[in-house]
Backbone bond lengths (Angstrom), bond angles and torsions (degrees), N, CA, C in turn:
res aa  C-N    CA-C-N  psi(-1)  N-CA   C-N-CA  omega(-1)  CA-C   N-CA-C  phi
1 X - - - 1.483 - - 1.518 108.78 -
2 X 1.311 115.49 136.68 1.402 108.54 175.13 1.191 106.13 -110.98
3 X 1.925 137.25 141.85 1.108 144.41 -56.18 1.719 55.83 178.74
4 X 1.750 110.49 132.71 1.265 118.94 -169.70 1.894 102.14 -112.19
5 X 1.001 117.73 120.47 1.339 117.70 -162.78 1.872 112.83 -81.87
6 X 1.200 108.91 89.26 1.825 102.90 -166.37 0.915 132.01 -32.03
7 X 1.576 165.87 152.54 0.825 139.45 -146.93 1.816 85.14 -137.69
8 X 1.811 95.37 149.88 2.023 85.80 -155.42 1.185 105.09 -104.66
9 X 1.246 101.57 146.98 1.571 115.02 -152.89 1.672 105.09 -118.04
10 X 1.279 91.64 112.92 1.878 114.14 -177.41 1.486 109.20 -65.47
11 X 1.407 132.33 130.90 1.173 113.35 161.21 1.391 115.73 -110.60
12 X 1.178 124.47 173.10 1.009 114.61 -166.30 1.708 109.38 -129.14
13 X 1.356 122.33 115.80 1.212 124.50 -159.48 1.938 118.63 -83.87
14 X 0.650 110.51 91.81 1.812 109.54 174.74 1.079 119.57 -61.89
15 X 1.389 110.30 151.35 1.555 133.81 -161.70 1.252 82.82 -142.52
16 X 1.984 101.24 111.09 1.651 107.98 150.34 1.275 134.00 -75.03
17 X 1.569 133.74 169.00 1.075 152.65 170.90 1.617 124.36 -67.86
18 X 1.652 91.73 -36.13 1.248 110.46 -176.40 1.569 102.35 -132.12
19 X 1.850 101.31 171.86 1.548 93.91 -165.38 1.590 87.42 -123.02
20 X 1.645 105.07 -13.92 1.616 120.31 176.15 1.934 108.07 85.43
21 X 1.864 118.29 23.16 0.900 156.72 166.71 1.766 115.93 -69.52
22 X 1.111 140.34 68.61 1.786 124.00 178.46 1.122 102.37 -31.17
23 X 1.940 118.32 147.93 1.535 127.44 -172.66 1.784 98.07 -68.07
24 X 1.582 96.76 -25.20 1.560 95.49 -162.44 1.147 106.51 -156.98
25 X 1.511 131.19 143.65 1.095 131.45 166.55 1.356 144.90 -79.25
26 X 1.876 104.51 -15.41 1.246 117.67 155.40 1.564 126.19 -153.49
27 X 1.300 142.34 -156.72 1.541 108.13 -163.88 1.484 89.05 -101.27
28 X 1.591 141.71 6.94 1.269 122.31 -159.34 2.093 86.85 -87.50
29 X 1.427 75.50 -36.89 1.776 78.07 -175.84 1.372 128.41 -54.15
30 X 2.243 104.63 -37.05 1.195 100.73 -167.98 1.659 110.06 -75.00
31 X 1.309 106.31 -38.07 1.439 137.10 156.00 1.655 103.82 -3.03
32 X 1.297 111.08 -67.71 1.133 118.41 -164.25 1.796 115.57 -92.89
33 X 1.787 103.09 -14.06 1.568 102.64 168.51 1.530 103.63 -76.14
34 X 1.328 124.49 -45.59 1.394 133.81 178.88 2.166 114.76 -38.54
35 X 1.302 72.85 -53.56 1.741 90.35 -158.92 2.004 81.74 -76.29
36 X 1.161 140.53 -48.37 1.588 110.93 177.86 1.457 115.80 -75.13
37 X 0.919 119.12 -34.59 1.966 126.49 179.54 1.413 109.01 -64.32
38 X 1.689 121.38 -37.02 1.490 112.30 148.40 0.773 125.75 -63.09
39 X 2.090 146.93 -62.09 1.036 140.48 -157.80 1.552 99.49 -72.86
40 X 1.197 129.37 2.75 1.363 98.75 -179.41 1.668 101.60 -118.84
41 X 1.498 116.24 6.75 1.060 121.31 169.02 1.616 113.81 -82.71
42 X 1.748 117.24 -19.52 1.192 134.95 155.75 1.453 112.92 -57.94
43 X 1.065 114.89 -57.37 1.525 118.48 -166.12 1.439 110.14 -63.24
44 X 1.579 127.10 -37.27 1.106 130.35 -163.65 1.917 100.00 -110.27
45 X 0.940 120.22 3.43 1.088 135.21 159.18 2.043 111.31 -1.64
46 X 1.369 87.17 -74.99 1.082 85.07 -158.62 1.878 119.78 -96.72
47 X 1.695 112.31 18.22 1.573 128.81 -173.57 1.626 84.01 -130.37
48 X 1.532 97.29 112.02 1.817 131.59 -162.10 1.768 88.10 -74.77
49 X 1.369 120.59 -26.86 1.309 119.84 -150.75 1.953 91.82 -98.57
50 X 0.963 121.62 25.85 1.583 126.80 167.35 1.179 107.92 -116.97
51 X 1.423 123.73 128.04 1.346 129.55 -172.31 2.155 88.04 -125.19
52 X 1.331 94.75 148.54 1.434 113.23 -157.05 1.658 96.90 -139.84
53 X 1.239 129.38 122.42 1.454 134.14 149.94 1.031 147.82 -159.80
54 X 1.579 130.19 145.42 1.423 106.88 -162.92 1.683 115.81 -96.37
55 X 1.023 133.93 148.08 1.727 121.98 154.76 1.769 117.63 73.32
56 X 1.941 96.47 15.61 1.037 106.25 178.39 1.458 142.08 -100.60
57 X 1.168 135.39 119.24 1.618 127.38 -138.75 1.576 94.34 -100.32
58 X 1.920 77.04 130.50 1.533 107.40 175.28 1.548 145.71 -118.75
59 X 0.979 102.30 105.19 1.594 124.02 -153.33 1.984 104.10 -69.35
60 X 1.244 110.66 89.73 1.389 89.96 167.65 1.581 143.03 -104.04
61 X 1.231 96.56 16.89 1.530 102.95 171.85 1.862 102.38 -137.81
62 X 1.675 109.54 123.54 1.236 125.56 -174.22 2.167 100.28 -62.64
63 X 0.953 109.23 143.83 0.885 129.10 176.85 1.841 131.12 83.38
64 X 1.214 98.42 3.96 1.520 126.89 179.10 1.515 116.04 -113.35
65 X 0.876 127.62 123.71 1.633 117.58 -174.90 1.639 118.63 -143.90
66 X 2.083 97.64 29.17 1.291 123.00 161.20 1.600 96.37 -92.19
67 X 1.494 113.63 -41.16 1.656 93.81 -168.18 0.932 125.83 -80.59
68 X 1.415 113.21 98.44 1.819 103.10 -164.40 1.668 88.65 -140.42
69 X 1.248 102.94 163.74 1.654 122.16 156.19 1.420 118.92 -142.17
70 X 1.537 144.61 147.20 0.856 152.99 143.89 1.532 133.68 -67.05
71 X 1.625 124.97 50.28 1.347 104.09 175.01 1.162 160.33 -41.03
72 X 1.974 141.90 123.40 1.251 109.59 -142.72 1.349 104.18 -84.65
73 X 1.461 129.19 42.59 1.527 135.98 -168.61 1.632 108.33 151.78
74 X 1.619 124.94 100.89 0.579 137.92 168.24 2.017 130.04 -105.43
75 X 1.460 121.88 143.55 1.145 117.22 -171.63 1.765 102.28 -126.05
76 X 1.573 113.41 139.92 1.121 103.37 -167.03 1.598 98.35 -145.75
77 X 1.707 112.85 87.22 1.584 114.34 179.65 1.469 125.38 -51.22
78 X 1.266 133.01 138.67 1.388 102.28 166.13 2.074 100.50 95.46
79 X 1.211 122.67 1.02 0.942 131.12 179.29 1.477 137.50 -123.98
80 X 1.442 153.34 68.58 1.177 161.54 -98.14 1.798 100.69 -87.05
81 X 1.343 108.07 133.90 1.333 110.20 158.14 1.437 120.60 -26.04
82 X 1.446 117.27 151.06 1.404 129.26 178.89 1.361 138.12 179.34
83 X 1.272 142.36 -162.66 1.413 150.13 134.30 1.298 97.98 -100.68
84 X 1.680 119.43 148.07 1.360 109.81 165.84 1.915 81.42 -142.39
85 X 1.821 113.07 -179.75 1.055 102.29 -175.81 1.753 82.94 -109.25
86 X 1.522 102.18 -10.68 2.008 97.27 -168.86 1.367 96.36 -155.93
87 X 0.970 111.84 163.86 1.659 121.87 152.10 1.260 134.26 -70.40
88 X 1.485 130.95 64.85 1.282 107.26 -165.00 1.738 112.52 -91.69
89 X 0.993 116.73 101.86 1.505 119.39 -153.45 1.830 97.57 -63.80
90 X 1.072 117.85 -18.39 1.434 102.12 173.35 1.660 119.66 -69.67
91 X 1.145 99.23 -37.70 1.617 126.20 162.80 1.631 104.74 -52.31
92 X 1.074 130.68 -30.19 1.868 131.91 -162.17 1.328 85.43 -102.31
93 X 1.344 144.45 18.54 2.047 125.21 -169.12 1.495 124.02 54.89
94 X 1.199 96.94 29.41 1.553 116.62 -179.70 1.477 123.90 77.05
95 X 0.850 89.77 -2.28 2.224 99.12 172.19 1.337 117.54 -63.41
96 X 0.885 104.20 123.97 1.833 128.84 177.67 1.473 108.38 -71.23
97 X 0.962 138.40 149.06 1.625 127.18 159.84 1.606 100.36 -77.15
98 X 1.154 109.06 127.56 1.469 122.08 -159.48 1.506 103.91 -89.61
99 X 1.438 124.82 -10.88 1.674 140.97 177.83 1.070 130.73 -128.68
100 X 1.172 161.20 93.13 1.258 160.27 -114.18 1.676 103.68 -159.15
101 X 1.579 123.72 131.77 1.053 104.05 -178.14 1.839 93.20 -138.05
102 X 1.392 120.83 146.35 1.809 125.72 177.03 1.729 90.53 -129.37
103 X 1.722 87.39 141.92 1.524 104.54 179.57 1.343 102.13 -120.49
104 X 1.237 143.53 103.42 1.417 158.66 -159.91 1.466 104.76 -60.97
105 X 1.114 113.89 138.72 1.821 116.85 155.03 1.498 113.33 -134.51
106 X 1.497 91.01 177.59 1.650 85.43 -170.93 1.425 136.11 -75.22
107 X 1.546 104.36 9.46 1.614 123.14 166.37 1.104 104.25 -104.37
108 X 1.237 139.17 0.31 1.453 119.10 158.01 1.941 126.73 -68.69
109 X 1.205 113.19 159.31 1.410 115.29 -160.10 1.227 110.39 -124.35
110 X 1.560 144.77 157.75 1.308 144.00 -147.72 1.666 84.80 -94.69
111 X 1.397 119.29 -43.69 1.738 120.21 -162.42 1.415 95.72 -63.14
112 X 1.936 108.45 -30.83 1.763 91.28 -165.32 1.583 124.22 -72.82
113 X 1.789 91.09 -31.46 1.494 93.34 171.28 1.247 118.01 -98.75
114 X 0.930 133.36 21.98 1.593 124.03 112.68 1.227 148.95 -47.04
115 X 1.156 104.42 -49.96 1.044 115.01 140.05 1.287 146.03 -13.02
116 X 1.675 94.79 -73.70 1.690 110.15 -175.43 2.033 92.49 -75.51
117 X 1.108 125.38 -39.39 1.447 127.97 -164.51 1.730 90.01 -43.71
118 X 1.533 114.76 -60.16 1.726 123.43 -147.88 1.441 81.17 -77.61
119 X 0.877 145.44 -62.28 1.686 134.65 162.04 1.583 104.99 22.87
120 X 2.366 69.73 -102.94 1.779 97.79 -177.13 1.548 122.03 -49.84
121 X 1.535 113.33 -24.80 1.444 103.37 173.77 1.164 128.63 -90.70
122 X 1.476 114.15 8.77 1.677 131.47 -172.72 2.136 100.21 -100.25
123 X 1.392 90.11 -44.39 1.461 93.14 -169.98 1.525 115.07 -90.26
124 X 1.424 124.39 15.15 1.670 120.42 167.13 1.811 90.13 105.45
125 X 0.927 151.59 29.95 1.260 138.68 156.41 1.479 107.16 -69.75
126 X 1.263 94.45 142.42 1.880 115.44 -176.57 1.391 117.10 -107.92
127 X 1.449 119.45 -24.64 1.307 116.53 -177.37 1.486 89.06 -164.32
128 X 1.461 124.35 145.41 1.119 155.56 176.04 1.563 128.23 -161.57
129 X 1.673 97.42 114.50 1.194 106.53 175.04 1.399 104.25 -120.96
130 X 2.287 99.94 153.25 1.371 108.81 166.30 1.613 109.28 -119.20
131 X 1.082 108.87 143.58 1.647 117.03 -172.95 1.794 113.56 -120.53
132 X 1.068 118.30 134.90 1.344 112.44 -159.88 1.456 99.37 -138.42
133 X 1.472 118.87 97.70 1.461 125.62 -147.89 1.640 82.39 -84.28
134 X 1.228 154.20 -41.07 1.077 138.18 -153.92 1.446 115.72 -97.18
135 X 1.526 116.28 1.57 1.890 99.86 165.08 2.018 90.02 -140.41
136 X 1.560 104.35 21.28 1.518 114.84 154.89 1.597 113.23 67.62
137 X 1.217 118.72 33.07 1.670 128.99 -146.05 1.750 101.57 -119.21
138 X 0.698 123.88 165.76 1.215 114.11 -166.90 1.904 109.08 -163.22
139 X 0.993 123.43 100.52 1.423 128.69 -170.12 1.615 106.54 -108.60
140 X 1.565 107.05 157.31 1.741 107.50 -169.18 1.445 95.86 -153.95
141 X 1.229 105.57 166.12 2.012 120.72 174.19 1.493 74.13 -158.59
142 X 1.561 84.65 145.78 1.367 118.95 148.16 1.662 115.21 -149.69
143 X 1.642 96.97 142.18 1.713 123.72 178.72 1.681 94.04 -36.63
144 X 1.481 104.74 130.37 0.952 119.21 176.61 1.689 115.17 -153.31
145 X 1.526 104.48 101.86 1.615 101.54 -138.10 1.452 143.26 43.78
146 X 1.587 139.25 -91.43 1.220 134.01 -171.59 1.966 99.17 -103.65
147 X 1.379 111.91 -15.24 1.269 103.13 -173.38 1.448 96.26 -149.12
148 X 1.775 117.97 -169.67 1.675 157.67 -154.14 1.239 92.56 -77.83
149 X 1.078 147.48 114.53 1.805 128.24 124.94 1.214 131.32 -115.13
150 X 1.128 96.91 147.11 1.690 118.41 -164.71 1.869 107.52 -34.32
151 X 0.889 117.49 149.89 1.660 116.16 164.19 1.425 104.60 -105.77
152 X 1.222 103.66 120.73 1.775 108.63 169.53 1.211 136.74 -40.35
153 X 1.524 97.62 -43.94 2.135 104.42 -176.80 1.624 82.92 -156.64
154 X 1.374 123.89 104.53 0.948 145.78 146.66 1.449 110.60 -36.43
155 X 1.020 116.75 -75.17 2.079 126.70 175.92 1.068 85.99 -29.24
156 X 1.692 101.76 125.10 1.580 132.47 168.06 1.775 100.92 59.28
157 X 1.109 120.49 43.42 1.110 128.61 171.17 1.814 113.34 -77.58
158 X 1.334 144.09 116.82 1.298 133.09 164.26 1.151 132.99 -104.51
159 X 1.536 116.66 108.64 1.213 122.80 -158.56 1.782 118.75 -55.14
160 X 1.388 129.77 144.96 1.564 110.96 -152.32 1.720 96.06 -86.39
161 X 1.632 106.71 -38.83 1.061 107.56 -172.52 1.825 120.19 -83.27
162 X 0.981 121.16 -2.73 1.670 151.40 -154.58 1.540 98.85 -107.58
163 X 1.232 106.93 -72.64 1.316 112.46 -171.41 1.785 107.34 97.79
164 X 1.508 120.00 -9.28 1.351 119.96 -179.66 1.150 108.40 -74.40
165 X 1.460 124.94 150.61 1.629 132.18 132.51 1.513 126.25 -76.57
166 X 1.283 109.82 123.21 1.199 95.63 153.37 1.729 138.26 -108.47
167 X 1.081 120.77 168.31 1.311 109.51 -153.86 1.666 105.10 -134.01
168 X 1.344 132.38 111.28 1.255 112.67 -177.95 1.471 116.62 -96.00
169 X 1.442 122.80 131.31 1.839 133.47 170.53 0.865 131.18 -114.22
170 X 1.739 142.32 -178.04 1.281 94.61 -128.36 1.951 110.21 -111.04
171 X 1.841 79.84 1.70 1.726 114.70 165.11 1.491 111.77 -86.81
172 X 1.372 103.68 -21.65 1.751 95.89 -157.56 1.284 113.92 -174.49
173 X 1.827 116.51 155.79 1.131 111.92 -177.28 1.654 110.01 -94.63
174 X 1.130 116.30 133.46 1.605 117.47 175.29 1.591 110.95 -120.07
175 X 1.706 99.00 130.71 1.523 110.17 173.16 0.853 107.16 -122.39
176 X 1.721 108.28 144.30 1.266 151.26 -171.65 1.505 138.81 -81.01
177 X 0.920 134.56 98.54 1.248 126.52 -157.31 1.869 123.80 -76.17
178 X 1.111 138.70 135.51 1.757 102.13 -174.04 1.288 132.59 -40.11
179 X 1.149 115.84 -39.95 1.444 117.59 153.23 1.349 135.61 -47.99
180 X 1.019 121.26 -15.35 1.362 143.94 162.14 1.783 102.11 90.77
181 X 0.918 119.91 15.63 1.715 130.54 166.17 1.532 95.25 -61.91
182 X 1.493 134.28 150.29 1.011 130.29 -169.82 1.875 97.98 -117.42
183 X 1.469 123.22 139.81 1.672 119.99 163.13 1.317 115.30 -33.36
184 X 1.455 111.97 139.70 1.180 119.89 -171.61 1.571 90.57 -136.83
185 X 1.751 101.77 157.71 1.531 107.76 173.17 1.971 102.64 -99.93
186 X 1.281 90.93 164.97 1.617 95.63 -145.64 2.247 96.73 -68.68
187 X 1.362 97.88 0.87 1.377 94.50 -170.19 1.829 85.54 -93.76
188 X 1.353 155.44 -24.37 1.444 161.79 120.24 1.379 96.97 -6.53
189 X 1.623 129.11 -68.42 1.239 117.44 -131.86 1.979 75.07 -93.19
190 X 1.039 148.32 -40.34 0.850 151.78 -177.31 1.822 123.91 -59.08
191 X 1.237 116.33 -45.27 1.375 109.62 159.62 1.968 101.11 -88.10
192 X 1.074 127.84 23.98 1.686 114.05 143.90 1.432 110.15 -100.00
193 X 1.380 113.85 -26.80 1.561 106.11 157.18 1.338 136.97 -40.24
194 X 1.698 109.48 -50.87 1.201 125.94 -175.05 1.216 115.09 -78.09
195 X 1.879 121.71 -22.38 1.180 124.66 -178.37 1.369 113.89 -76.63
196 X 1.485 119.25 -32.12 1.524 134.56 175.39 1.265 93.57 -58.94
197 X 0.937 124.03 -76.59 2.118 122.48 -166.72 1.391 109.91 -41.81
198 X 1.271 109.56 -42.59 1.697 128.79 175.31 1.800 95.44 -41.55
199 X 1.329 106.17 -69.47 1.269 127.21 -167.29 1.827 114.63 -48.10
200 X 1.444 95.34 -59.05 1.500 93.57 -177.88 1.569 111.07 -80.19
201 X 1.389 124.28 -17.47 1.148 134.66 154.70 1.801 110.35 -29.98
202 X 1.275 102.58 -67.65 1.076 115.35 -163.83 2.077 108.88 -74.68
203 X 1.340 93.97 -33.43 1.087 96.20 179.23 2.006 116.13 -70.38
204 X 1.382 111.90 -27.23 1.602 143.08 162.38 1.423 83.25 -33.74
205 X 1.320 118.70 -81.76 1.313 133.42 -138.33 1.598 103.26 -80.56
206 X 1.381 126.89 -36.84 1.492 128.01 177.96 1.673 104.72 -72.61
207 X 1.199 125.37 -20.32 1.630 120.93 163.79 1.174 126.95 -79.40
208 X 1.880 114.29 -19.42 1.346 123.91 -166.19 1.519 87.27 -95.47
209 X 1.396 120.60 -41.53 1.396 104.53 178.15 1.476 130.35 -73.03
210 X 1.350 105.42 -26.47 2.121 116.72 158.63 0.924 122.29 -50.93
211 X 2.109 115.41 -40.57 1.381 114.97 -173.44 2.190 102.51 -64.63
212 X 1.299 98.61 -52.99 1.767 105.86 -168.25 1.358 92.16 -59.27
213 X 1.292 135.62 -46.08 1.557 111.79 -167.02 1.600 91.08 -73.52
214 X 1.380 157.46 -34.75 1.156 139.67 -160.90 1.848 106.36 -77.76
215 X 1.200 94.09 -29.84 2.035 111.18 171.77 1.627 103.59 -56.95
216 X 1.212 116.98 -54.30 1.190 127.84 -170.54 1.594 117.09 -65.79
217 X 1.647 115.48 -46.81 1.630 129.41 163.38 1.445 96.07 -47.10
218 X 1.534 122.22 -62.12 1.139 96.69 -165.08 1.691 135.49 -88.98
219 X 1.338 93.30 -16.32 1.644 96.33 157.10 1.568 109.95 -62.05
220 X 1.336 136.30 -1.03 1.636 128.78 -158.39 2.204 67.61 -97.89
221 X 1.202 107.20 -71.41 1.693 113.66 -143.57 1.792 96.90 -67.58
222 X 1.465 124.86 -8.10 1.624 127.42 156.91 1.012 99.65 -56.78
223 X 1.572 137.28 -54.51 1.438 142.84 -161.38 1.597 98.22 -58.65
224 X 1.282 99.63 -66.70 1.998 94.49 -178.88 0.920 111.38 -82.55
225 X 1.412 139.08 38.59 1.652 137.88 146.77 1.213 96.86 101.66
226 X 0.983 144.28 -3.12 2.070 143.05 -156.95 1.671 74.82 -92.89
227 X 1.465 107.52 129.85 1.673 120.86 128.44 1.128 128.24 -89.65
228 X 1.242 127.62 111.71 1.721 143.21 -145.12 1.789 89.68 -79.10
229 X 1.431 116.66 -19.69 1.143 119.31 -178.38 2.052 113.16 -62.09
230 X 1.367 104.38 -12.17 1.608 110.72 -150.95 1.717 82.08 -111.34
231 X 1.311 113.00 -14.21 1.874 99.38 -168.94 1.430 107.80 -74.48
């Protein structure tokens, strides 16, 4: 009998979408993933090669699809606008998201973010901050040769790759934009919208009413022979 030679069978490893994780556990938290994953989707707006996301799981070694994390705001230089369903950083030309940001709640655990820290400092993270809206605290590492280190006093800290400040008060943390405009939540950036329209609205209407009273002067001095053209 001859001895049937198997024929080898590839599998093929999947990378989910989801990790089956809530983005957030309550709205102060989501609140605050929203309001940085927008403003910095503002800021970078207009350089196609910044990729921006929130709560999105990132796979950095191909063929494993335990090692993953979900940051609740990730920044990725060097990387083109998009939809993606994941990060598969082998898929990105090997780029790391170089910024990573976690907003704490009160089910989070000291082991977990630890966790996530040896993560981000194993897989090429450059800057990582944690923000903890409910006792207002604000912790940072930055790459410092082969690995993470701690930042001393965060307050008025400027991120190298970001370009933000942040600023701690004595309600709250506020970030800074290079311009020094401070993050706003999108219901902020939205009634300054409405106030601008307000504005030129109004301003529309104070020229339309200058032009007719200036129509009117000079139809008065046509009447007594003046051509307003000669004043």
């Amino acid at each position: 009998m001859v001895a049937q030679i198997p024929a080898e069978i590839t599998t093929q490893v999947i990378y989910p979408d989801r990790d089956g994780q809530p983005m957030s556990d309550n709205t102060k938290q989501f609140r605050w993933i929203v309001t940085i994953k927008e403003n910095l989707e503002l800021l970078f707006a207009e350089d196609p090669q910044v990729f921006i996301a929130g709560d999105l799981l990132w796979y950095p070694v191909e063929g494993d699809n335990k090692i993953r994390q979900a940051p609740d705001a990730m920044v990725a230089f060097g990387r083109p606008k998009g939809d993606r369903g994941s990060y598969r950083q082998w898929v990105e030309d090997g780029v790391p998201p170089q910024v990573v940001f976690e907003i704490l709640s009160p089910g989070n655990r000291m082991a977990e973010m630890n966790r996530k820290l040896h993560f981000y400092d194993r897989y090429g993270v450059e800057e990582y901050y944690i923000y903890d809206p409910d006792r207002i605290d604000l912790a940072g590492w930055i790459r410092d040769g082969d690995g993470l280190t701690a930042i001393e006093d965060a307050n008025n800290w400027i991120s190298p790759r970001l370009g933000i400040r942040f600023r701690m008060q004595e309600d709250t943390l506020v970030i800074y934009r290079p311009d020094d405009r401070p993050f706003m939540s999108f219901v902020e950036i939205d009634r300054l919208r409405q106030q601008a329209q307000q504005e030129i609205q109004q301003a529309r209407q104070e020229t339309q009413q200058a032009r007719q009273q200036a129509e009117k002067l000079a139809a008065k001095l046509r009447e007594l022979g003046i051509d307003p053209n000669d004043l």
